[in-house]
VOLODREN-663227 format. One line per field, with one value per residue (C-alpha): x, z, y; residue in one letter; residue number from 1. Coordinates in steps of 0.1 Angstrom, whole numbers, padded with zeros to 4 digits. Example, Ala and Ser with C-alpha at 12.3 -4.5 7.8 and 13.67 -1.06 7.14 Angstrom:
<nodes>
x c(0123,0137)
z c(0078,0071)
y c(-0045,-0011)
r c(A,S)
k c(1,2)
</nodes>
This chain:
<nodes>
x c(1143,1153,1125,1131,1125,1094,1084,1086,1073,1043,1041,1043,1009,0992,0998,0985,0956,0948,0956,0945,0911,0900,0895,0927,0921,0957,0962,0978,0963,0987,1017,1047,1077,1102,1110,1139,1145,1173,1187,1157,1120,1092,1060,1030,0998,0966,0955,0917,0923,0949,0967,1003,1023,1051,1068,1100,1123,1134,1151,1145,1155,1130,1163,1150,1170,1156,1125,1111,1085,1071,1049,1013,1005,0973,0947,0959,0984,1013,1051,1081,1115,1135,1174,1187,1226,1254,1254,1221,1230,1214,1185,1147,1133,1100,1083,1056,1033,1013,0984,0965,0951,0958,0994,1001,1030,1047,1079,1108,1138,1170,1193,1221,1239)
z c(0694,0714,0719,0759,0754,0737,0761,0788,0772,0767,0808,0810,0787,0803,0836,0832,0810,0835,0864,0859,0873,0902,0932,0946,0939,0928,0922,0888,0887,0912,0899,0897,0893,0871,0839,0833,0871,0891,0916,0935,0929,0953,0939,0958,0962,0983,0999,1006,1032,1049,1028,1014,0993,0971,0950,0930,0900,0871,0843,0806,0808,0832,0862,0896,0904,0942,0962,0980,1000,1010,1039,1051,1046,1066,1048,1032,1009,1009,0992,0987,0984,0960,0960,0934,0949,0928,0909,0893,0857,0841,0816,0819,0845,0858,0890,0898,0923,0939,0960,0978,0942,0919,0896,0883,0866,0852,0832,0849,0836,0852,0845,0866,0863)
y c(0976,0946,0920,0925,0963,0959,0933,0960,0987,0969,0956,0996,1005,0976,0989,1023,1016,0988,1004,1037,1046,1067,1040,1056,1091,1096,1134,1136,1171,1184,1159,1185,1161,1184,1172,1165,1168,1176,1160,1152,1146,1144,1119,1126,1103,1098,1071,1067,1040,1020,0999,0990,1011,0999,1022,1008,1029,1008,1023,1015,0975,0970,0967,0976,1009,1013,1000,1034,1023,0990,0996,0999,1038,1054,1074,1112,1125,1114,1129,1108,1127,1107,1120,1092,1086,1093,1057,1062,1077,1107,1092,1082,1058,1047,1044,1019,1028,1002,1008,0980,0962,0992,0999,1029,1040,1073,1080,1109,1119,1129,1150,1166,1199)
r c(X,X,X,X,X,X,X,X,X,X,X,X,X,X,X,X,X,X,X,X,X,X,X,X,X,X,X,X,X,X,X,X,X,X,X,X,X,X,X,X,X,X,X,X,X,X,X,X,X,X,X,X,X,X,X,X,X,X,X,X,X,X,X,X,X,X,X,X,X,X,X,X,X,X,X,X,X,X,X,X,X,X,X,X,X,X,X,X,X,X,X,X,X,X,X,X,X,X,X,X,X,X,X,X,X,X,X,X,X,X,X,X,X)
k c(1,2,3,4,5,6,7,8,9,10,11,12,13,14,15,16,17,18,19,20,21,22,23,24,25,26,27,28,29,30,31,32,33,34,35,36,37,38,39,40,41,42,43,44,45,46,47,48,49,50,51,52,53,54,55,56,57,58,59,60,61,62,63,64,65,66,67,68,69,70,71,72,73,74,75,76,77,78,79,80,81,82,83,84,85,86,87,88,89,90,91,92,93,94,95,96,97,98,99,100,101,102,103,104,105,106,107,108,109,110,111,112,113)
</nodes>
């Protein structure tokens, strides 16, 4: 393993043990993401009160793929439909998830038919 790739993979552990509490009430319990998935995944969340979202995909080298959302999101559960376009290559990515102070992050992997 590269130096850079350990680097990032290490960001990655930080953030969820970090990051990973229950101020946000993020429902992990009812996160269905296929994997692998198709062409499409939907990542879902809950937001206890106003505040701003970001979620961005990287893949592996830690390269921002696409920025999702950046915007203020109001209280309740929220789903994102992500429909990667056709120069985003089969493998595994992340998403980070920012709410307000709190970072989560979670692994997906796609894979076309």
């Amino acid at each position: 393993m590269t130096v850079r790739l350990i680097c990032i993979l290490i960001i990655i552990a930080l953030a969820i043990i970090i990051g990973c509490h229950k101020e946000h009430n993020i429902d992990w319990n009812n996160y269905k993401p296929e994997h692998p998935f198709g062409p499409s995944n939907t990542i879902s969340y809950l937001v206890p009160e106003s505040t701003r979202v970001i979620l961005i995909v990287y893949n592996t080298n830690g390269k921002v793929i696409d920025t999702l959302i950046n915007e203020i999101n109001g209280p309740g559960r929220h789903d994102f439909h992500w429909i990667p376009d056709s120069t985003v290559a089969d493998g595994i990515y992340f998403y980070k998830l920012s709410l307000g102070d709190s970072v989560f992050t979670k692994k997906m992997i796609l894979m076309r038919q």
